[in-house]
N, C-alpha and C positions, 0 to 999 in steps of 0.2 A: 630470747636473747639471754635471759638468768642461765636456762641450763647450760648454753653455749658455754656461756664463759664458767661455770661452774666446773665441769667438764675439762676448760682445759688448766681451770686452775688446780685440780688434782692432779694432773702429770708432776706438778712442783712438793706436790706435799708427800710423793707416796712413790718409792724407789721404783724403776722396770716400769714404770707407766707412759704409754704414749700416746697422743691422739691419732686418731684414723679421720683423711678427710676422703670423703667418700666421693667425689663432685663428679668424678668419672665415671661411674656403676650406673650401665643402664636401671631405670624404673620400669616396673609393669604397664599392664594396662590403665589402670588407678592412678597413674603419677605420681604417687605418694611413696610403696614401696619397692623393694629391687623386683627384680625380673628373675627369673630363675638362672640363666647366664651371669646375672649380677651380683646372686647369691652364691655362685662359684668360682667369680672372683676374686670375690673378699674370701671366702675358705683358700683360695690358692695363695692369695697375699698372707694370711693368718701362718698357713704353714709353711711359706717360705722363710717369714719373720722368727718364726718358733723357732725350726731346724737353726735358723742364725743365730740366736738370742741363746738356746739351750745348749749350743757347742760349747 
């Protein structure tokens, strides 16, 4: 729970930072990390944000 909030208490202290809630991105086999569809995901979310953010 410390890193939780730690985490999102840097979005406030540090300009262009945002959290990413991941709760949707399927997990692997292991439950613990993404799946490989999951992992390309979040790269598709990453660089639709950038392209937005860097215009």
């Amino acid at each position: 729970m410390h890193v939780i909030h730690q985490q999102w208490m840097v979005q406030f202290e540090r300009p262009a930072i945002y959290p990413v809630i991941e709760r949707n991105i399927p997990l692997g086999e292991d439950g613990s990390h993404q799946s490989p569809e999951g992992i390309r995901m979040v790269g598709r979310a990453f660089a639709e944000m950038y392209l937005t953010e860097a215009n």
